[in-house]
C-alpha distance (Angstrom), angle and dihedral (degrees) to the residues before:
residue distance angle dihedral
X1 . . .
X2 3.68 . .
X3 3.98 120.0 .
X4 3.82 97.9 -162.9
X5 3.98 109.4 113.7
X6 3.46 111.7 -132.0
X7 3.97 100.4 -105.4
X8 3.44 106.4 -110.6
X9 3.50 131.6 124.6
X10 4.07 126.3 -86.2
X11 3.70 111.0 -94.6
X12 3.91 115.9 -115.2
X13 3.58 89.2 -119.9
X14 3.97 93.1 -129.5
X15 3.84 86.8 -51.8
X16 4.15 105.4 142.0
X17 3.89 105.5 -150.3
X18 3.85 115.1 -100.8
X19 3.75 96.8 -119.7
X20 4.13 92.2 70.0
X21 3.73 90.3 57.9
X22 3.57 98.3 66.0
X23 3.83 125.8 70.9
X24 3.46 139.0 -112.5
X25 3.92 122.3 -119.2
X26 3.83 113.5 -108.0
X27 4.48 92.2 6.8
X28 3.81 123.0 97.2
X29 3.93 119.6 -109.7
X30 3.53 91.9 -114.2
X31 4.15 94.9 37.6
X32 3.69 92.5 55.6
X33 4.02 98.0 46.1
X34 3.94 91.1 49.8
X35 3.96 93.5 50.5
X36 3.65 96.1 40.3
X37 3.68 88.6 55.1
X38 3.61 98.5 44.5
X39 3.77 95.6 55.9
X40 4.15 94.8 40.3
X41 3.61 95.5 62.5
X42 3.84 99.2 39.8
X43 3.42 89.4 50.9
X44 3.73 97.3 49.9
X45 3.53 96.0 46.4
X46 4.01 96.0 52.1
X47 4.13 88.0 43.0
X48 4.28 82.1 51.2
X49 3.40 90.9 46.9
X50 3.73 100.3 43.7
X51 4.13 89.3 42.6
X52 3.67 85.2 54.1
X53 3.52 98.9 56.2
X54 3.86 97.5 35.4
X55 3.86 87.7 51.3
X56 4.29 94.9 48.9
X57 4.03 84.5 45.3
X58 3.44 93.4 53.8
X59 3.89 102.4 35.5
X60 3.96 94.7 59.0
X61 3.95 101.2 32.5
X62 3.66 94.4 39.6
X63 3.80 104.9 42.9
X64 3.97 91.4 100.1
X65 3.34 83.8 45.9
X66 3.53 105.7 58.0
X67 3.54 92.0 42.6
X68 3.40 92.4 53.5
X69 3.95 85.7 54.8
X70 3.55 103.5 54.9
X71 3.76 89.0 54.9
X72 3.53 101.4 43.7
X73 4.05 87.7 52.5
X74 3.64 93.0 41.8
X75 3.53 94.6 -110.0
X76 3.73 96.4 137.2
X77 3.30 112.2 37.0
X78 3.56 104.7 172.3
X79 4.01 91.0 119.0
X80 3.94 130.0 68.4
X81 3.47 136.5 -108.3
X82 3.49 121.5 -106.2
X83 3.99 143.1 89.7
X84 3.69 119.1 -83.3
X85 3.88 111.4 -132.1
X86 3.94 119.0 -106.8
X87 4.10 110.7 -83.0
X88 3.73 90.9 11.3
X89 3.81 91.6 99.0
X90 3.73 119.4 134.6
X91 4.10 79.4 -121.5
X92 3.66 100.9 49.4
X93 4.20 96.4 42.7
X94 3.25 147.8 30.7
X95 4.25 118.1 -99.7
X96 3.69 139.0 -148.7
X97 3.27 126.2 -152.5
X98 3.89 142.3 176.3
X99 3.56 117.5 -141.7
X100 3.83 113.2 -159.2
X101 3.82 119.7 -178.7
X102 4.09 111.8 -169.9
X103 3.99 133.2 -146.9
X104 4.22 84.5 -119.2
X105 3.77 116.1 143.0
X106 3.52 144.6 169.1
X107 4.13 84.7 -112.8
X108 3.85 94.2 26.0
X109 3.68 122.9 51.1
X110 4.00 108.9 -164.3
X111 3.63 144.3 141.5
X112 3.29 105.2 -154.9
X113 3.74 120.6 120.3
X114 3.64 120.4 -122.1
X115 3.50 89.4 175.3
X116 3.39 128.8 42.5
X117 4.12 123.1 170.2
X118 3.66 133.3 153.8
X119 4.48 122.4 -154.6
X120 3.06 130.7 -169.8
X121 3.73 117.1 -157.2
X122 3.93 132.0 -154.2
X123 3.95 116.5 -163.3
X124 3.71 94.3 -168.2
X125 3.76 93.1 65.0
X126 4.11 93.5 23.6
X127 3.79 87.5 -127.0
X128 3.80 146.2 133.0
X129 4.01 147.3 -143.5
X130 3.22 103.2 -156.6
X131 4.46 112.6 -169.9
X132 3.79 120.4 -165.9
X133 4.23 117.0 -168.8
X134 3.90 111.7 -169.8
X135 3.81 110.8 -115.9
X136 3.78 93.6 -109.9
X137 3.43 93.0 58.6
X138 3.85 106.6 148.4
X139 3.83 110.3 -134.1
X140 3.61 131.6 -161.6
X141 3.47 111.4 -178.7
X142 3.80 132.2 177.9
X143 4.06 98.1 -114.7
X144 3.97 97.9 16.4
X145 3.18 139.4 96.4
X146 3.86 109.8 -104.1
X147 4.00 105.4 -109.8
X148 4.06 152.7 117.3
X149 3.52 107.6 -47.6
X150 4.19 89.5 -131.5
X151 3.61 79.7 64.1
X152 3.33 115.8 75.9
X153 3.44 108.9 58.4
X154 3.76 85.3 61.0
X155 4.11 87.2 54.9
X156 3.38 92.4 50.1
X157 3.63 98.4 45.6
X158 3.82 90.0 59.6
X159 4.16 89.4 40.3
X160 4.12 87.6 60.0
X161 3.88 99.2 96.7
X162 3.31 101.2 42.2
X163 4.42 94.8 36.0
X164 3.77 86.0 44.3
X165 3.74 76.2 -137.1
X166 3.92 125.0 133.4
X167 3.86 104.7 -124.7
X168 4.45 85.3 -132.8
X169 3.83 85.3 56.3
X170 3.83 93.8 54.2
X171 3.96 93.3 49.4
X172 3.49 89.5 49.5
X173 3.96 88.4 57.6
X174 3.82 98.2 36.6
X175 4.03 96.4 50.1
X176 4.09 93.1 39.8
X177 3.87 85.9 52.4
X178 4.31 87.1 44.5
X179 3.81 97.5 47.9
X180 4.34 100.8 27.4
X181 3.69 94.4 -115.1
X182 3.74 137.1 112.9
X183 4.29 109.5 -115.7
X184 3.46 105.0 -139.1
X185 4.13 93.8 -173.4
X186 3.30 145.7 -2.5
X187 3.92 138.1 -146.7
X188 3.31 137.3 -160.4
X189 3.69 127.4 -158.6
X190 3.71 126.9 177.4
X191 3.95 122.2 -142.5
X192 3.80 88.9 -108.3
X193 3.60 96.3 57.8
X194 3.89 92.0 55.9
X195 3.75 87.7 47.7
X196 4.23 91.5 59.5
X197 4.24 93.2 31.7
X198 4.59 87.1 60.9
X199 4.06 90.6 37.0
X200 4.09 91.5 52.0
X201 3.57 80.8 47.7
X202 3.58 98.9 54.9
X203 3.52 92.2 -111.5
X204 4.04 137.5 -75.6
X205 3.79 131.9 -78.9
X206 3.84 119.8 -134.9
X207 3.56 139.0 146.3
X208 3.88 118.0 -117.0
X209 4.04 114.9 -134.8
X210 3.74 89.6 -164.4
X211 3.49 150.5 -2.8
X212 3.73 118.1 -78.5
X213 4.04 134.6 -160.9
X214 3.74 134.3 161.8
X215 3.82 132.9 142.6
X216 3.78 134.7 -166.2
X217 3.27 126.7 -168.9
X218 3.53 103.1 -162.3
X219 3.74 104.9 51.0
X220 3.46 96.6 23.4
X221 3.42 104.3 -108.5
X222 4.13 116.4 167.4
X223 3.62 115.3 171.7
X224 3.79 115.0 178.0
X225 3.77 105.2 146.1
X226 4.33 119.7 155.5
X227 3.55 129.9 -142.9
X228 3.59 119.5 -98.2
X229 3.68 144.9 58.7
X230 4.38 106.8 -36.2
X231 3.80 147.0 164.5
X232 3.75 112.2 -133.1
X233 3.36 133.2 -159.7
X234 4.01 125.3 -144.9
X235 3.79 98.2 -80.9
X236 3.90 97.8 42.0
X237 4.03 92.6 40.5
X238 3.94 84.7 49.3
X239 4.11 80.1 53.9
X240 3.73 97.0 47.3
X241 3.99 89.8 55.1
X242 3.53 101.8 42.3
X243 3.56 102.8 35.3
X244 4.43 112.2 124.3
X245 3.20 107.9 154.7
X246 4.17 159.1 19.3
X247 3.69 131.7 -120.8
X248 3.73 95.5 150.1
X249 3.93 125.1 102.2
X250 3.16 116.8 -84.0
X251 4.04 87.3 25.2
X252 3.79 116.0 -134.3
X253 3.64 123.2 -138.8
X254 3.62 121.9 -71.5
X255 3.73 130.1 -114.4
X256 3.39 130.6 -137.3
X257 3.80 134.4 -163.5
X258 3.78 96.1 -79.1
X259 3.35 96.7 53.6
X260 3.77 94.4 51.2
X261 4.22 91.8 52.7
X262 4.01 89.9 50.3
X263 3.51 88.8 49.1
X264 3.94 97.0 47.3
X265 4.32 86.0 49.0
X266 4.27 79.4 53.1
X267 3.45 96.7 59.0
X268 3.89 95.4 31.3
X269 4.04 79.2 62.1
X270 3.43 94.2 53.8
X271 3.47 92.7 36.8
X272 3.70 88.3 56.3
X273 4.02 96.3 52.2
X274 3.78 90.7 49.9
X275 3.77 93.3 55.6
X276 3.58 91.1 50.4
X277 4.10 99.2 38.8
X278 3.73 111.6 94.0
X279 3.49 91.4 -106.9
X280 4.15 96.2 58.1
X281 4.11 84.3 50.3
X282 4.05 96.9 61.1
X283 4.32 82.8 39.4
X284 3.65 94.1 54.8
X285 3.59 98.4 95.8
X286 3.86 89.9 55.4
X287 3.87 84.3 48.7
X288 3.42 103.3 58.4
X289 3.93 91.9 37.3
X290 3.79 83.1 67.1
X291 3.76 98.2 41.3
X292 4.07 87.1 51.1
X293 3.83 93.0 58.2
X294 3.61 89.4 39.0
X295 4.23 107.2 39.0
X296 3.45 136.0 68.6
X297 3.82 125.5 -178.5
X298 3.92 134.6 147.6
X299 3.78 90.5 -127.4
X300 3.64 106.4 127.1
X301 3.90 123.4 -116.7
X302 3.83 94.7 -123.0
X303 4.07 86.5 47.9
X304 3.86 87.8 48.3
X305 3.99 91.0 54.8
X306 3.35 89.7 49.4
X307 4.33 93.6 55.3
X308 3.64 89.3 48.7
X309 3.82 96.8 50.8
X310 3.92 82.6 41.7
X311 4.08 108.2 39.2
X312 3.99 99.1 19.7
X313 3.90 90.8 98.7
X314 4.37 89.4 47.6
X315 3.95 111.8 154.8
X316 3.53 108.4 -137.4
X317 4.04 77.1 -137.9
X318 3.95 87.8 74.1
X319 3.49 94.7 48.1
X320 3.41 109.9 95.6
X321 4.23 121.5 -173.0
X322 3.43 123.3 -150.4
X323 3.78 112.9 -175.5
X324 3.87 118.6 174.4
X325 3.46 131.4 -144.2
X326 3.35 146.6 -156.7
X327 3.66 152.6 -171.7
X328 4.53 106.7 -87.7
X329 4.60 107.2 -132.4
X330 3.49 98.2 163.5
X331 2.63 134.0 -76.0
X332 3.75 90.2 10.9
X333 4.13 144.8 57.9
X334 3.10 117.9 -136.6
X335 3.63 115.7 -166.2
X336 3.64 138.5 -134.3
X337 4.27 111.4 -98.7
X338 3.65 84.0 -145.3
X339 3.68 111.6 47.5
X340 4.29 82.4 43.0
X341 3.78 90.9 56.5
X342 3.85 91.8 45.7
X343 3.61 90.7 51.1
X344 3.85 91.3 49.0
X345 3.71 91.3 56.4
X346 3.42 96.9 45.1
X347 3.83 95.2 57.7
X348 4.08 89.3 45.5
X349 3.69 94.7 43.3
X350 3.95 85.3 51.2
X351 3.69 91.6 48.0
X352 3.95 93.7 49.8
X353 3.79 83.5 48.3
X354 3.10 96.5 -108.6
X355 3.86 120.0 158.0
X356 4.26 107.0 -119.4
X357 3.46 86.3 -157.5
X358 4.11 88.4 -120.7
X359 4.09 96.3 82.1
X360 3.62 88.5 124.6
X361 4.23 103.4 41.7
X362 3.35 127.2 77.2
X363 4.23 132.1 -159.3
X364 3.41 98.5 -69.4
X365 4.42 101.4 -112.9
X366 3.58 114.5 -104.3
């Protein structure tokens, strides 16, 4: 269950504040405490009521808005500068993007990616294809070397100064050429910017299959989650995706690959409804603070204006998840021809417009 407290101030535990106890010159005892006391709690409850309203007002009209703000004022920077060319707007076509998500830490530096996913977005329908590949994911690839999929990012990122190539650029290249599609961006995020993106959210609902325990000394790794219905907060929904395996006593079950991509499309769900619940609007600012310090892309800021004004309103409905699976021969996965070609199609039918005839399902929730 979630640690976070819920933000609010201490109580006064009964305490009345000093500055009623003592009187006021010229006014009875008793005169004084009624009066005070009538015009304290009117006046709190119409500035409550007024904040209230205010606040929900400005939260759902002014999301754009704000967003629009902080980029304009360079506020978020997360984006790069540069001109986007005419009719390549995130509202005139559809986008691709690789989503990377890296092992890096506080306590464990790493780029390997323990997420890897590739959309494809559409702004005439205001939907999604979104592709998940398990991190195992044995590649053989005309022109690379035959590895993990999580790997290569990692090669190329120590290839950069003598390539002259930027590590992002290379992924873009490499998964195009593995799924026959152009990659329009990619972004990274590291493992500590999910953490702070689910706590400014208040956390993520999911329902736990099974019990789950690791530990690890050495980066830090404590994994103690229980089976059953839960709201996590960033460190124990950062658990629940990237949990594998048990060396606690009694061991729980393992997990493999499969597990771990059902259980990111869970929390991307949830993720999903808290962004667009009234309470993720007023937290956005908080949200993309932490994705700033956290992110890094070579999607331009003028381009990422243009996918908020576009994709902001998203229905989860119009989201559709494709992960693909495979068949687990250590220490590789090996995935399935057929649910890789289906995948394929359904990002290039998206970005041709095409309707995939799933705009309205979602991964069914493990």
């Amino acid at each position: 269950m979630s640690t976070r407290n819920s933000g609010l101030p201490p109580r006064a535990n009964g305490q009345q504040p000093t500055n009623r106890k003592q009187p006021v010159k010229g006014v009875s005892k008793k005169k004084t405490k009624k009066k005070v006391k009538k015009r304290g709690f009117f006046g709190r409850l119409v500035r409550v009521l007024l904040t209230l309203l205010i606040i929900a007002i400005l939260g759902v009209l002014g999301y754009g808005g704000y967003l629009y703000w902080k980029l304009e004022h360079g506020v978020f920077n997360a984006g790069v500068e540069g001109t986007v060319a005419p009719g390549q707007s995130a509202s005139e076509k559809p986008l691709t993007m690789l989503i990377l998500g890296t092992d890096n830490r506080p306590k464990h530096e790493s780029y390997l990616t323990d997420v890897i996913m590739v959309a494809a977005l559409d702004p005439k329908t205001k939907s999604a294809t979104i592709v998940s590949l398990p991190r195992d994911t044995y590649v053989e690839l005309s022109g690379y070397k035959k590895t993990k999929i999580n790997e290569f990012y990692a090669r190329f990122k120590g290839k950069e100064k003598s390539s002259g190539l930027l590590a992002e650029d290379e992924m873009k290249t490499m998964m195009g050429k593995y799924l026959d599609i152009d990659v329009d961006y990619t972004t990274i995020l590291d493992f500590q910017g999910f953490r702070d993106v689910v706590d400014e959210l208040g956390g993520v609902e999911v329902n736990i299959s099974e019990n789950m325990c690791y530990t690890d000394t050495v980066d830090g790794t404590n994994i103690n989650l229980k089976k059953g219905p839960a709201e996590l907060d960033g460190k124990n929904a950062l658990d629940y995706v990237r949990y594998r395996k048990s060396n606690c006593k009694p061991k729980t079950n393992a997990s493999d690959d499969f597990d771990r991509n059902k259980r990111q499309n869970e929390v991307l769900n949830s993720l999903v409804d808290q962004m667009q619940s009234l309470g993720g609007v007023l937290k956005i600012g908080k949200v993309l603070d932490a994705v700033d310090s956290n992110m890094k892309t070579d999607i331009e800021n003028s381009q990422i204006k243009d996918m908020i004004a576009t994709y902001w309103k998203i229905s989860k409905e119009n989201i559709e998840f494709k992960p693909v699976t495979g068949t687990w021969r250590s220490p590789y996965v090996y995935i399935n021809d057929e649910e890789l070609e289906a995948a394929k199609k359904s990002l290039q039918d998206r970005i041709a417009g095409i309707s995939t005839g799933a705009d309205s399902t979602t991964a069914e929730a493990p």
